[in-house]
C-alpha positions in Angstrom: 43.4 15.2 272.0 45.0 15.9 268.5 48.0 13.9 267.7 50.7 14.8 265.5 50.4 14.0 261.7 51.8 10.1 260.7 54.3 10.8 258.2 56.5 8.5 256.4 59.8 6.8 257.0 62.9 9.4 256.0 63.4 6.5 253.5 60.9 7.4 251.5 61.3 10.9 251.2 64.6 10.4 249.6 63.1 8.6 246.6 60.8 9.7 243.9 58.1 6.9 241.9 59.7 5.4 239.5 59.5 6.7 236.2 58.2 4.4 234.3 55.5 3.7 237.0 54.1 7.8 236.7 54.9 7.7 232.7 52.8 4.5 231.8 49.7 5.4 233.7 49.9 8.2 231.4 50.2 6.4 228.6 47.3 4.3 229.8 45.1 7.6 229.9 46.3 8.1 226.5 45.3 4.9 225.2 42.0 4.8 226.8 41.1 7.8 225.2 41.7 5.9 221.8 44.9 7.2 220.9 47.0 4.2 220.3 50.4 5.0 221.5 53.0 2.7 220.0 55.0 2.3 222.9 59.3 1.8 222.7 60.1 2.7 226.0 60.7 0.2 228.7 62.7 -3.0 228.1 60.6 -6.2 228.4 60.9 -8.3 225.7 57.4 -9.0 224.1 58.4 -12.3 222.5 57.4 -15.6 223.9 59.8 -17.9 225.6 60.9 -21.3 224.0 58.2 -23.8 224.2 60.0 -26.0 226.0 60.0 -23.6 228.9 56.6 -23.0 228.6 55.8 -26.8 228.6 57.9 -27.3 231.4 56.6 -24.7 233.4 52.8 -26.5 232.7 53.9 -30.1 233.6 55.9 -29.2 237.2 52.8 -26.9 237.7 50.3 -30.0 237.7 52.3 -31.8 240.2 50.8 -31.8 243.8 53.8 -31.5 245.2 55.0 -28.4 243.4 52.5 -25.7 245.0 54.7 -25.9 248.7 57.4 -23.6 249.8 61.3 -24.0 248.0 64.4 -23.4 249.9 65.8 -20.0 249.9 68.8 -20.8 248.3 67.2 -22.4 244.9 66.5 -26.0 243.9 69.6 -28.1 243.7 69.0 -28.5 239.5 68.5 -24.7 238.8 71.7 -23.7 240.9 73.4 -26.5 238.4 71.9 -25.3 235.8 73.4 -21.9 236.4 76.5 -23.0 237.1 76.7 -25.3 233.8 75.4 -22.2 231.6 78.4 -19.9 233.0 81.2 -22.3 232.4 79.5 -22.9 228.7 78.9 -19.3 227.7 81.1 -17.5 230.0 84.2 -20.0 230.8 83.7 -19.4 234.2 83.5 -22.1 237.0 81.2 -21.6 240.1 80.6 -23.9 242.7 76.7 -24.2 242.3 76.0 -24.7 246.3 78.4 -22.3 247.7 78.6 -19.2 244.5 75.4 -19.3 243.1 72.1 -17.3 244.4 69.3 -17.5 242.0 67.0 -14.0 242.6 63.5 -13.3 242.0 65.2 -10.9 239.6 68.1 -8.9 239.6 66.4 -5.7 240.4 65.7 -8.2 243.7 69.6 -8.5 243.9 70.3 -4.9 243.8 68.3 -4.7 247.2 69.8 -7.3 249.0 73.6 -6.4 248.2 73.0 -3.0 249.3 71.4 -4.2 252.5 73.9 -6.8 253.0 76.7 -4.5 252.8 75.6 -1.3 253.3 75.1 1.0 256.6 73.6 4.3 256.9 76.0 6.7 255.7 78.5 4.6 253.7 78.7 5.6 250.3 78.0 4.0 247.0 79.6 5.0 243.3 77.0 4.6 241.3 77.1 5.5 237.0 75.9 8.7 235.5 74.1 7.8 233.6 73.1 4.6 234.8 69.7 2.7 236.0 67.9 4.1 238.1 67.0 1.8 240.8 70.8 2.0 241.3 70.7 5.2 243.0 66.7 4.8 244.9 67.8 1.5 246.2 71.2 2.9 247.5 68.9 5.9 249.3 66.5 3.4 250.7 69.7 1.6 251.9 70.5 5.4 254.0 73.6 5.4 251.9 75.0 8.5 250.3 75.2 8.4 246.6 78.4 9.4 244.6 78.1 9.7 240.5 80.7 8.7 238.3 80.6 10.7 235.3 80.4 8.2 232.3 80.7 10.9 229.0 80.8 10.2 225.1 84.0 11.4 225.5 85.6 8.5 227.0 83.1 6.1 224.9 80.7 5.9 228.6 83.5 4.1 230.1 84.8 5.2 233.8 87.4 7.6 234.2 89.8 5.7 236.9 92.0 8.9 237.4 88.8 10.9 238.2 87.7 7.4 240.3 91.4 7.9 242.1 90.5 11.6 242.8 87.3 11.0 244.7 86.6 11.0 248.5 87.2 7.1 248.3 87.4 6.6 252.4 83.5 5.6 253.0 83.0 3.4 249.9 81.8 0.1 250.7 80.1 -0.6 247.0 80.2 0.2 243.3 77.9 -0.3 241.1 78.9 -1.1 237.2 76.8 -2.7 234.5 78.6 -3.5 230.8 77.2 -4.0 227.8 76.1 -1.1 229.4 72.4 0.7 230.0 71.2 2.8 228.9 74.3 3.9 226.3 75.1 0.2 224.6 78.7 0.3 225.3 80.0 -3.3 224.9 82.2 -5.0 228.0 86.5 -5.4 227.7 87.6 -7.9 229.3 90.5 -4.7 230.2 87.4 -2.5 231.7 86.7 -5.5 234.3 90.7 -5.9 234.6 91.0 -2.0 236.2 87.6 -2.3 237.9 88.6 -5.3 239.8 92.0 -4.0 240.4 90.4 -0.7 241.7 88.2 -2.6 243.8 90.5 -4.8 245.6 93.3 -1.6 246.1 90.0 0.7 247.8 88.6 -2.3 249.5 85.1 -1.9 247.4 82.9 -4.4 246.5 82.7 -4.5 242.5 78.6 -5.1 241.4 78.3 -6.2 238.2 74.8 -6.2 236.5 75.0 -8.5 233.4 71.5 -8.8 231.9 72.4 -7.4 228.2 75.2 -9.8 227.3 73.5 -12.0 224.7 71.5 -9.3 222.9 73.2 -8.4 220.0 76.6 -9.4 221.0 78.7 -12.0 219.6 81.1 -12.1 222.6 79.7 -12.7 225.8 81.9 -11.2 228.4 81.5 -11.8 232.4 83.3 -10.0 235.0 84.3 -13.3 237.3 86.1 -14.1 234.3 89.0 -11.8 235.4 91.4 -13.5 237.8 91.1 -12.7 241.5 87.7 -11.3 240.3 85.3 -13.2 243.1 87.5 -11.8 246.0 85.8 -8.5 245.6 83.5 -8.4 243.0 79.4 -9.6 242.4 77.4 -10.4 239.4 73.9 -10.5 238.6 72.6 -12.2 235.7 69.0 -12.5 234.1 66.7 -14.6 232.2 64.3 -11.8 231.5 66.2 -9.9 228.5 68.1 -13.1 227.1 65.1 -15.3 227.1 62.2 -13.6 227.0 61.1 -14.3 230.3 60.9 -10.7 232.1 57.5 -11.5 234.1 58.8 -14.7 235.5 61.4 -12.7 237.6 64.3 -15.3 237.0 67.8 -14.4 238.1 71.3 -15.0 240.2 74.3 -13.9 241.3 77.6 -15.1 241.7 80.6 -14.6 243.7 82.3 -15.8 246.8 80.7 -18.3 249.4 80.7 -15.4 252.1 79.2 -12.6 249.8 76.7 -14.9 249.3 75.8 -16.3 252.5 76.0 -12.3 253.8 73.2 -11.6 250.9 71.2 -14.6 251.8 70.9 -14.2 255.7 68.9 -10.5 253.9 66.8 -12.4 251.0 65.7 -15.6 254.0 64.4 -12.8 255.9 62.2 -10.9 252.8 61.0 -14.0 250.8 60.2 -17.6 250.7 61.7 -19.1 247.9 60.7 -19.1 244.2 57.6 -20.8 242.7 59.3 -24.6 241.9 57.8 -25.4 238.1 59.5 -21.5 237.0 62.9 -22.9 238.8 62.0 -25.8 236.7 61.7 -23.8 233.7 64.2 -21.6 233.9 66.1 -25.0 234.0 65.2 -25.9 230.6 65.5 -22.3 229.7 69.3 -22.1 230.4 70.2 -25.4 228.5 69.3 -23.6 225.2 71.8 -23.6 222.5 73.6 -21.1 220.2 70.6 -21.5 217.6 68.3 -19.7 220.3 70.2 -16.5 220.5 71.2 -16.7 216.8 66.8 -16.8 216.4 66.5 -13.9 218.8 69.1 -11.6 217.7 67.6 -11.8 213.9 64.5 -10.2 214.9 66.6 -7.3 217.4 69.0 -7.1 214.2 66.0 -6.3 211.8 64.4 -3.7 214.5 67.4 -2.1 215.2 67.8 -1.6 211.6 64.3 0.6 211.9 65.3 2.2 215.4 68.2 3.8 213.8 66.0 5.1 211.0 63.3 6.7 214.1 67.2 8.3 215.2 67.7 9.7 211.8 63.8 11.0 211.7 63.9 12.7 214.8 67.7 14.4 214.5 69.4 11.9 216.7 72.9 11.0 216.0 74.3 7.6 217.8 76.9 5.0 217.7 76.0 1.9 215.7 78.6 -0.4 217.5 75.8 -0.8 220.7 74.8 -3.7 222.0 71.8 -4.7 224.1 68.1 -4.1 223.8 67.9 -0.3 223.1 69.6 2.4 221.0 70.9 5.9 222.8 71.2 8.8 220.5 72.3 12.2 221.3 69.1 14.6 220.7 69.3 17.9 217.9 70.5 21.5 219.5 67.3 22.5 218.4 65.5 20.7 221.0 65.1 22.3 224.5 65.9 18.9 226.9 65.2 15.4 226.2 61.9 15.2 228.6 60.8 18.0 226.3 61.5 15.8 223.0 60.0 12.6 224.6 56.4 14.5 225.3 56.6 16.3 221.7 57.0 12.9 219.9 54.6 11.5 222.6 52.0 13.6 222.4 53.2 15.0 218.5 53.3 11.1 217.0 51.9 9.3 219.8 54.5 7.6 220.2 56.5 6.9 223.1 60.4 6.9 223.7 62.0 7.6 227.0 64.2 10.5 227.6 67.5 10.1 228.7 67.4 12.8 231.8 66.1 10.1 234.0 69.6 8.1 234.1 71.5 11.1 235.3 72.7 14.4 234.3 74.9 13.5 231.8 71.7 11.9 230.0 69.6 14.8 229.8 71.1 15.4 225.9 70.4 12.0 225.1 66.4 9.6 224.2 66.7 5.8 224.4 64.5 3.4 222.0 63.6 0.6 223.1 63.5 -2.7 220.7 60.8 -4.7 222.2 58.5 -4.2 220.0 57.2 -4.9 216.5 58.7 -4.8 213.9 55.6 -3.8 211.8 55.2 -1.4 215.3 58.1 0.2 215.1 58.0 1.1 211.2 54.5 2.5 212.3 56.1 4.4 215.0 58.8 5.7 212.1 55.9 6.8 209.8 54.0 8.6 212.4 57.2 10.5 213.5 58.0 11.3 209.9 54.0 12.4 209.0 54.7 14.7 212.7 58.2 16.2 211.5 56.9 17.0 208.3 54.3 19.5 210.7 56.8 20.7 213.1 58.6 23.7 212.6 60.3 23.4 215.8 61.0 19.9 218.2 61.1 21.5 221.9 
């Protein structure tokens, strides 16, 4: 008896690999075929954290009693902890048993909000160009997607008369993310102000995803500091970009006591609880001062100083007032799309940079560098691009 072929869930028909998952085994045939691709693509920082992390991270780890499950909802100390760094940095106050949820990552927390408040067929507004997992994560969830056209334009901010114009009736969620990725654009305090209104007039849950604040930004802004602002909206927050710690998969998010029980009854039911001694370190982790950001953002000064001279070699034109970890520049005419540009320079210089088609359509014009890597990297990267323009007639 033959039986019908086993196919996959719709789900995962609606989704394509990640990127950066296809791109970087590519990159790994590259390499291990000797050609030493300096990569500034993804975003994880390749500094160390501060030792005291580390240490603390080694001392809880050699207790025998630190090797059990931890409750769902955090240790008691890292919720603190969390709550103590956003009143410091971010003058907000949140009620560290009933606002906080600490994550295993925020690309963790974009799951469980969309599962917690999402059902097949609502719809989600998600940024053009924006990350990614956005938009998969919202498919997985059986929601329909709806871009908002961020543009150069209106300096990659939303439009809220174009937002007002939009088939608004089956929006449950809305995803926004300031200093913003992939384009830099720094937060305003009067962005969040409209957002939240909007939010609260449509009855749509605001998502904030704040991981870039503290990179090259002297004025750390959070959305829950706008008044009324828990009522509708959610933040995420990170340790990965702001202290180094991207492979411990340390994060939170804040908001009201329901939102969060709603996106915990979905994280108890998927996990069981983070590893105590990195709750312990990321303890120590967010009691760090203004000397360790003033430390970090040297070094990102200095290589942003060399990314914008890889801009200048390759054509690129960009705004120099962006914050966060990477730099966006709009490619030359000359060049036929920005996957095109990404393989030439790949393949050209061996270097690699990641096109800016992958966020949406309005970032197919546009290449991102990353800054997480050497300095003495990324002037090698600049020299190999210049020794590769010097032999191109055309970049396509």
């Amino acid at each position: 008896m033959k039986s019908d072929p086993i196919v996959p869930a719709r789900r995962v028909a609606s989704v394509k690999e990640y990127y950066f998952s296809r791109k970087l085994r590519e990159v790994a045939a590259l390499n291990a075929e000797g050609k030493d691709i300096i990569s500034l693509g993804i975003g994880g920082p390749d500094r160390m954290p501060d030792q005291a992390v580390v240490d603390a991270l080694s001392a809880d780890a050699s207790r025998p009693d630190s090797h059990s499950y931890q409750p769902y909802v955090g240790i008691a100390p890292l919720r603190r902890a969390f709550a103590d760094w956003y009143s410091r940095v971010y003058g907000v106050e949140l009620d560290p048993d009933k606002e906080i949820q600490p994550l295993i990552g925020s690309k963790e927390g974009i799951l469980h909000i969309s599962l917690a408040f999402l059902n097949p067929g609502d719809a989600v507004l998600v940024p053009d160009p924006g990350y990614p997992t956005y938009t998969s994560v919202s498919r997985l969830a059986e929601a329909e997607v709806i871009p908002y056209s961020l543009t150069a334009d209106s300096g990659w901010m939303p439009d809220f008369e174009a937002l007002e114009q939009m088939p608004l009736e089956r929006v449950k969620l809305m995803w926004v993310n300031y200093p913003h990725m992939p384009t830099g654009t720094p937060a305003t305090l009067e962005l969040f102000r409209r957002l939240i209104d909007f939010g609260h007039r449509h009855g749509i849950v605001i998502a904030h995803d704040n991981p870039y604040s503290f990179i090259l930004n002297d004025t750390p802004l959070s959305i829950l500091q706008v008044e009324g602002a828990k009522d509708i909206a959610i933040e995420m927050n990170s340790l990965s970009k702001s202290h180094n710690m991207a492979g411990w998969r340390m994060g939170m998010l804040a908001s009201n006591p329901q939102f969060v029980e709603w996106v915990l009854k979905v994280k108890s039911n998927i996990d069981s609880g983070q590893f105590r001694p990195l709750q312990k370190a990321a303890v120590e982790a967010l009691a760090l001062g203004p000397q360790w950001f003033a430390e970090l953002n040297s070094v990102y000064a200095s290589r942003r100083k060399v990314a914008e001279k890889i801009m200048d070699a390759l054509g690129c034109s960009f705004d120099p007032a962006q914050k966060g970890l990477f730099l966006w520049g709009r490619i030359p005419d000359s060049a036929d799309s920005s996957e095109a540009l990404a393989d030439a320079v790949l393949y050209g210089a061996r270097v690699f940079i990641t096109p800016g088609f992958i966020f949406g359509a309005n970032g197919e014009r546009y290449i991102r560098i990353s800054l997480c890597a050497t300095e003495e990297n990324m002037r090698r990267a600049l020299d190999r691009i210049k020794v590769w323009k010097q032999g191109a007639e055309k970049i396509s």
